[in-house]
N, C-alpha and C positions, 0 to 999 in steps of 0.2 A: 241871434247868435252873438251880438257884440255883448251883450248884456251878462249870457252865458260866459264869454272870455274874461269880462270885469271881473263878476264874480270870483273866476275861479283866480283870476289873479291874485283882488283882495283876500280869499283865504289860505294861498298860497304864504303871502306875506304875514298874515296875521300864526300860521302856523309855526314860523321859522321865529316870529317872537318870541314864542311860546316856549318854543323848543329854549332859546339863547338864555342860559341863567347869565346874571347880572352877580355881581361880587355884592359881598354887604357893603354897606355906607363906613361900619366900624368893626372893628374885630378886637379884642383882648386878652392876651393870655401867656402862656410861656413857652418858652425854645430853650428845647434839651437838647444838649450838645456837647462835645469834648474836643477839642482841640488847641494845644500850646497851652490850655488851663482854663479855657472862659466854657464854663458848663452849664450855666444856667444865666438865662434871661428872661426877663419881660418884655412882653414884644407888644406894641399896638399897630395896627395897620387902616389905614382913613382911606376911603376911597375917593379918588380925584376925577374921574369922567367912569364913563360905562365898563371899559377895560383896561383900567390903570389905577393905581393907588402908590401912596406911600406906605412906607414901615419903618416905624419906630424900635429902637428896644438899649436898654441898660441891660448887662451882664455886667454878674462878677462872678470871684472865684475867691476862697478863701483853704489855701492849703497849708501844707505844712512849711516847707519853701517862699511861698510868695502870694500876696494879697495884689488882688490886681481888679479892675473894672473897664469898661468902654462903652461907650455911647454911640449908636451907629443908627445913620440913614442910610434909607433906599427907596428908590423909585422902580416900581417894575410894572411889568406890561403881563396881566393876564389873560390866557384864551382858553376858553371852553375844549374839551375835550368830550364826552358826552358823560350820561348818567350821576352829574352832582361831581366828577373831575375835572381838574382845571389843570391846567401847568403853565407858569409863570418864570420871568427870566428880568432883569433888572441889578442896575448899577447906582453905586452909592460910596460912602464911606465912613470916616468919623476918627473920633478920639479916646484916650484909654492914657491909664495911669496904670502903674507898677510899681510895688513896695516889694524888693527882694526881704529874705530876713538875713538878719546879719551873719556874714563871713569871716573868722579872723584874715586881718591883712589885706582885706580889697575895702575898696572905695566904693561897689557895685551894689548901688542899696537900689534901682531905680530911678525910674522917671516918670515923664509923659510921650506920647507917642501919637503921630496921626495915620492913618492909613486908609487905603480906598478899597474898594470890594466888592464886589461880583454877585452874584445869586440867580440860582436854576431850580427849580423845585415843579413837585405838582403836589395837589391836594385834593381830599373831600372834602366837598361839602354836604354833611347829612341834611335831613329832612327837619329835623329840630337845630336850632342855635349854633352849632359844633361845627368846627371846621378841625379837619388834622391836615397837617403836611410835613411832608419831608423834601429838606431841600439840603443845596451845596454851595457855601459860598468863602470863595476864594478872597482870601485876604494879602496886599502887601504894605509892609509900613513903607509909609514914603518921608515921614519927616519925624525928628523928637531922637528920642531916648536908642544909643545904637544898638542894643540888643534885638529893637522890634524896627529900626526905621528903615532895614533893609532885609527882614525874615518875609518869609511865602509862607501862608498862614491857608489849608484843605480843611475849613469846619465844614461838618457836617451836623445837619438839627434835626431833629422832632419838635414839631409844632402842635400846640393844644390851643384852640383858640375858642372865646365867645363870642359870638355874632350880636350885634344889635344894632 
């Protein structure tokens, strides 16, 4: 009988690994997005223990009005959801520059700006390479340039990512 209990223990545990997907090691790709101007990024995200990783990404934005970029970290915590869905939540921040284009009579050409930032999202993960997500991540400038070092910044993304 004890033997019978081992067992079923051992397969109990071996099942629930099975079950438990694991994030990739590295992921690559872009975040589509609109918000205050920054529409497009490249995002990388590294995976740091079992269920945690960071994420990388450069945006910019190049419009008619203003040229502008930012550089943003985040640490976030992933957790399974079942069937190749995850959803993830994690805090970060980073830096960003601003080139308004010129105005008669103002001084207001831009700067630089630092701000901290939020992020909520869930994702697939398909059966090939491909990960998509849609996430939310709340932005406020905390220092730099006073157009943005005191704006509340609601992006919203699409993420296309490659796994490897």
């Amino acid at each position: 009988m004890k033997i019978l209990n081992f067992l079923s223990v051992i397969l109990l545990f071996a099942s629930i690994s099975v079950g438990a997907q694991e994030i990739s090691d590295h992921a690559l790709g872009l975040r589509l997005g609109d918000s205050d101007g920054f529409g497009a990024e490249v995002s990388y995200q590294k995976s740091i223990g079992r269920y945690n990783r960071a994420e990388f990404s450069l945006g910019w934005r190049d419009s008619r009005n203003f040229d502008a970029f930012k550089l943003a970290a985040l640490y976030q915590w992933v957790r399974p959801i079942e069937g190749g869905f995850h959803w993830y939540y994690g805090v970060g921040g980073g830096v960003g520059s601003v080139d308004f284009a010129p105005v008669p009579n103002s001084d207001d050409d831009g700067g630089v700006f630092v701000f901290a930032a939020g992020d909520i999202g869930i994702e697939y993960n398909f059966g090939i390479p491909l990960l998509l997500s849609l996430d939310f991540r709340p932005e406020i400038g905390v220092l730099g340039y006073d157009g943005f070092s005191d704006n509340f910044d609601f992006d919203i993304g699409l993420g296309v990512r490659y796994q490897f």
